[in-house]
C-alpha positions in Angstrom: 93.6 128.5 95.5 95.2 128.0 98.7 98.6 125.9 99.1 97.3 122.2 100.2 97.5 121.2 103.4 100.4 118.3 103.6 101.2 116.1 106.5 104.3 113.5 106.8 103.1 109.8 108.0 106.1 107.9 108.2 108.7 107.1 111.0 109.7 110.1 112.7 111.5 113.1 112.3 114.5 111.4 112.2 113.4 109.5 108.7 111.8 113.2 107.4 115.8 114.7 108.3 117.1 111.6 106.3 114.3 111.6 103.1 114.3 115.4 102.6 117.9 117.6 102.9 117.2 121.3 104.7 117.0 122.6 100.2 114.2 120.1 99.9 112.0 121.4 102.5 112.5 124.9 101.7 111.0 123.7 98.6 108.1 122.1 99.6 107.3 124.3 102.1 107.1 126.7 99.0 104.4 124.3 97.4 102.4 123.2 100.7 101.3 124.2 103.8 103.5 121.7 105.7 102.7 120.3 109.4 104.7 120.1 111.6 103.5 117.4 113.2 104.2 113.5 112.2 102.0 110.8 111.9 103.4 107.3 112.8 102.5 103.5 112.7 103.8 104.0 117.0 101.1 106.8 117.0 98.1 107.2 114.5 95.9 109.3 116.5 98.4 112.2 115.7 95.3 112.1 112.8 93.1 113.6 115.4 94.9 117.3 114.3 95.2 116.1 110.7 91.4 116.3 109.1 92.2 118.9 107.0 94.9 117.1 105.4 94.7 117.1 101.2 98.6 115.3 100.9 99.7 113.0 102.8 103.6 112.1 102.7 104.3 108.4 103.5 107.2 106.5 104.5 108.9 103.4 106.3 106.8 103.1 109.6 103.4 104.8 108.2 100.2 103.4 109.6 97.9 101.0 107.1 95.6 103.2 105.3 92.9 101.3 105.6 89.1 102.8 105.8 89.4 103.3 109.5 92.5 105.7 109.2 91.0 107.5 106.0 87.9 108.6 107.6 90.5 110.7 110.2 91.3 112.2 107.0 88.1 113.1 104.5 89.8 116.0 102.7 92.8 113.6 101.5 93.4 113.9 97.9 96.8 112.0 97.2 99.1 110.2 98.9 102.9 110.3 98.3 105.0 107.6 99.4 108.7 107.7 100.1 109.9 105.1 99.5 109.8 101.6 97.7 106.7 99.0 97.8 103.7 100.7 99.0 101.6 96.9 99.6 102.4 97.9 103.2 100.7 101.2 103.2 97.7 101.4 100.7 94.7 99.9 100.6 91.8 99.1 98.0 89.9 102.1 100.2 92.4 105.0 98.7 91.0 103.9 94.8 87.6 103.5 96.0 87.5 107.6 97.5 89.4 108.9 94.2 92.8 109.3 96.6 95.5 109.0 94.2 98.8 107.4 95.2 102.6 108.2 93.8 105.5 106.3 94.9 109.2 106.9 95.3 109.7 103.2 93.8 111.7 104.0 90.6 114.4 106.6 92.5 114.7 103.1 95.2 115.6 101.4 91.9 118.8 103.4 91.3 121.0 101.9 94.0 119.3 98.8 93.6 120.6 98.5 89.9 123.8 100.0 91.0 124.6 97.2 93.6 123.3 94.4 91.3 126.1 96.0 88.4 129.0 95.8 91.1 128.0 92.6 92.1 127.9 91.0 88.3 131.4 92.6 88.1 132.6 91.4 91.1 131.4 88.1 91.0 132.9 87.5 87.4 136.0 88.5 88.7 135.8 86.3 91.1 136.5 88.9 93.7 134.4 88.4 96.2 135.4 84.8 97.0 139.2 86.2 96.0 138.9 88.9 98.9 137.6 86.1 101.3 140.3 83.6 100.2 143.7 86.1 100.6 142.2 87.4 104.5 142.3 83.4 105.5 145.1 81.8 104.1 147.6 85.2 103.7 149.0 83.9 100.3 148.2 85.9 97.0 149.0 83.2 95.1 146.5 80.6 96.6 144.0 83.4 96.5 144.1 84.7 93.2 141.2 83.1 91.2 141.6 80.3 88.2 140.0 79.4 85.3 138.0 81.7 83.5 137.5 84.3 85.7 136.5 87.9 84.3 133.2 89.6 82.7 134.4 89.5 78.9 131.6 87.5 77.2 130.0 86.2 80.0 125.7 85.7 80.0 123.9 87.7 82.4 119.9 86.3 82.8 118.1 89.2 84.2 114.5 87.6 85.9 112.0 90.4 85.6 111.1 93.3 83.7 110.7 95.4 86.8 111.7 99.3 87.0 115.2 97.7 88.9 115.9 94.4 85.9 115.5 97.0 83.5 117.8 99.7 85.1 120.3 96.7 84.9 120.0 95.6 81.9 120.7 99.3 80.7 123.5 99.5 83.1 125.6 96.1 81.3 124.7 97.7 77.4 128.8 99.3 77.8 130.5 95.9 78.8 131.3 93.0 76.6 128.4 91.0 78.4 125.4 88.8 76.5 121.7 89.7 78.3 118.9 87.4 78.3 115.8 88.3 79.8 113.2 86.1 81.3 109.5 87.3 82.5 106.4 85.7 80.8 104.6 89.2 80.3 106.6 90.4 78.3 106.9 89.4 74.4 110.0 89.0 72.3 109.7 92.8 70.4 109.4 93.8 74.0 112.7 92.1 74.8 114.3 93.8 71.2 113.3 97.4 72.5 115.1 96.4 75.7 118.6 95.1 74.0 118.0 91.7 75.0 116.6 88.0 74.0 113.9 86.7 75.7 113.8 83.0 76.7 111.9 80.5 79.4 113.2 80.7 82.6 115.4 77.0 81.8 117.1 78.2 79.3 118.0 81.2 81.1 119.4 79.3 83.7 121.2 76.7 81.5 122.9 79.4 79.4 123.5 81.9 82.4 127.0 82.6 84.1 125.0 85.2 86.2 121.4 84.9 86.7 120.0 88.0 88.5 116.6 88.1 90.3 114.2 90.8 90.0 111.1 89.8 90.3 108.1 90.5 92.7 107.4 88.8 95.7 103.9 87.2 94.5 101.8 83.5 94.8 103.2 82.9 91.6 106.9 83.5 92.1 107.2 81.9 95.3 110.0 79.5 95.4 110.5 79.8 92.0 113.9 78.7 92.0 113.7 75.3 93.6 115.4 72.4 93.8 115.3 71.4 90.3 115.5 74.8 88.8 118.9 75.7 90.8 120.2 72.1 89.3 119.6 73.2 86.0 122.2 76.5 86.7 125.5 76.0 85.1 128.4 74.6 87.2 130.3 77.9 88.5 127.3 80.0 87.9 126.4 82.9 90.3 122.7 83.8 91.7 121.9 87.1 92.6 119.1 88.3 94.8 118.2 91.8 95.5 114.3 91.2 95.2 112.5 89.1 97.6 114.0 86.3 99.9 110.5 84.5 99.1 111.7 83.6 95.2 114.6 80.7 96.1 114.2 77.8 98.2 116.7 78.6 100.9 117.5 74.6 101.8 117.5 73.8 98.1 120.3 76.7 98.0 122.4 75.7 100.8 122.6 72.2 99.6 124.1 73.4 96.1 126.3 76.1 97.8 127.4 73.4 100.0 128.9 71.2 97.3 130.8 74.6 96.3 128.5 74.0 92.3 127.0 77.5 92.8 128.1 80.7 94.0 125.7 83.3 96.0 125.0 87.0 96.2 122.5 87.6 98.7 121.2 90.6 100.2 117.6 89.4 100.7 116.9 86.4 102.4 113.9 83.7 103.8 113.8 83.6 106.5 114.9 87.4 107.2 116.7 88.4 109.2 118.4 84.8 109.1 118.4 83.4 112.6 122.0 82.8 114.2 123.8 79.9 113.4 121.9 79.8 110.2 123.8 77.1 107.2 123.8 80.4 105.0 126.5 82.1 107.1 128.6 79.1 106.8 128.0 77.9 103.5 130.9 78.3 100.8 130.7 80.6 97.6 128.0 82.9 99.6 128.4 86.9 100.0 125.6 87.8 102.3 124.8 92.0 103.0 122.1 92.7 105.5 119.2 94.3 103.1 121.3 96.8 101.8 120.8 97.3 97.5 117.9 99.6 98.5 118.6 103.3 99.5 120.2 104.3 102.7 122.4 107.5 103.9 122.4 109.9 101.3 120.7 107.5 98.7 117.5 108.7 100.8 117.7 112.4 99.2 117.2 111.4 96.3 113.5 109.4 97.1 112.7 112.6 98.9 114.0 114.7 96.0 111.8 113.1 93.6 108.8 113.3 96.2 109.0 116.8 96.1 109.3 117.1 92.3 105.9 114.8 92.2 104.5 116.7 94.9 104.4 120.1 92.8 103.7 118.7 89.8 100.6 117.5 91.1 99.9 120.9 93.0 100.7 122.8 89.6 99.1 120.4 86.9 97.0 117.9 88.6 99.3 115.8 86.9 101.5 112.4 88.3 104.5 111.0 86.6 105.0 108.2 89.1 101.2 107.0 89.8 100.4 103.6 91.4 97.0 102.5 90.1 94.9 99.6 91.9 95.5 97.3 89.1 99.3 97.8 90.0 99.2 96.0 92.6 99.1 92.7 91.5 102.6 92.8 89.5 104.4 95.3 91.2 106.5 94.4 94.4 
């Protein structure tokens, strides 16, 4: 049986140089017979020369595979996708024709997990607002934080059971920290094989110091720290927010950051990109990083390490340890 024929669709060379190190292509040129050529979102009818394409290796700036685009293709079998959420790529068509889909998802989770771990440390320490403190007003003493400052014994809430809120939860099992776990599809001998207590998403909030969002962007988790919910969050407490911009009411936030009740981790945002000007970048207690938990720089290899690896172990056993099924869909982000 001849090698399949594999073709990137993703941003440019560029991204392919950044996803896959000069070892990695070796390797799957070893396992495919690899174009040369790139399909993009900028230019799709690059699939005029791609018919015979069985693989198809997706990325950030891949075209919509929607029926249109898989008819360029008839011969595609599976589609690989490099990188996190694939809800920007796929579409109910690829289940419909048999094309099965893998997806770099749970090697994006790494760095995710790692950030959200410095960030609990940090913001326990009170470092964060520490750092900010000693650069303005020059005096160690005045900066150093007081009261009870420091990780030992401290409740982190963890919302959602995603690939990334469990990576974390693992991640705090060393340190003298208390977990509590809140997503409602999970039951509590779930929560026990996790190392954790699961409670409503109130109680996770009263009892948090830390309350760490990792949930999907969905209808149903829309906002779902509002008003009242971020009133309910303990006095000194710190929200983290690594998932979607979409789950906390950004005004309701700024008013609570503004009375200097809450504290703030942010790296995903609604609106985003935030417009200049906007009350966040003023606000007290806030850290704000441009959309960076995911991978970037050499955090990329390691997607496109794990690519490959799924790649050949669907060209040697038919086989998928990272498969994204239509019924995924609904729950993942």
């Amino acid at each position: 049986m001849s090698a399949p024929r594999t073709t990137f669709a993703l941003d440019g060379a560029e991204l392919v140089s950044e996803l896959f190190d000069a070892p990695s292509l070796d390797r799957l040129r070893e396992i495919v017979r690899l174009d040369e050529h790139i399909v993009s979102r900028a230019d799709p009818r690059a699939l005029t020369d791609a018919r015979d394409t069985e693989i198809l290796i997706t990325g950030w700036g891949a075209p919509a595979l929607d029926a249109g685009m898989l008819n360029a293709l008839p011969r595609l079998r599976a589609v690989f996708h490099a990188a996190g959420s694939v809800k920007r790529v796929v579409s109910p068509e690829l289940w419909k024709r048999g094309i099965r889909v893998s997806s770099s998802a749970d090697a994006n989770a790494v760095p995710v997990a790692e950030y959200t771990l410095a960030m609990i440390l940090l913001s326990a320490k009170r470092a964060l607002d520490s750092a900010v403190a000693y650069r303005r007003t020059q005096d160690m003493s005045l900066a150093r934080p007081h009261g009870d400052a420091g990780a030992f014994g401290i409740t982190v809430g963890i919302v959602g059971a995603s690939r990334i809120g469990r990576r974390v939860l693992d991640l705090l099992r060393p340190f003298d920290i208390t977990t509590v776990l809140y997503d409602p599809s999970l039951t509590a001998t779930d929560a026990v094989a996790l190392s954790t207590a699961l409670v409503s998403l109130p109680d996770l909030l009263r009892v948090s110091d830390i309350v760490s969002l990792h949930a999907p962007s969905l209808p149903a988790t829309y906002r779902m720290l509002g008003a009242a919910e971020l009133a309910t969050m303990r006095d000194g407490a710190t929200l983290i927010n690594t998932a979607r911009g979409s789950l906390v009411d950004t005004d309701a936030l700024v008013a609570e950051l503004t009375t200097a009740r809450l504290r703030a981790v942010l790296d995903v945002t609604d609106p985003e990109p935030l417009p200049a000007g906007h009350p966040l970048f003023s606000a007290p207690g806030v850290t704000l990083t441009p959309h960076i938990a995911g991978s970037l720089g050499n955090e990329l290899r390691r997607m496109g390490s794990q690519t490959v690896d799924e790649i050949e172990r669907f060209v040697t056993t038919g086989e998928l340890a990272f498969e994204v099924r239509h019924r995924d869909l609904a729950t993942i982000a």
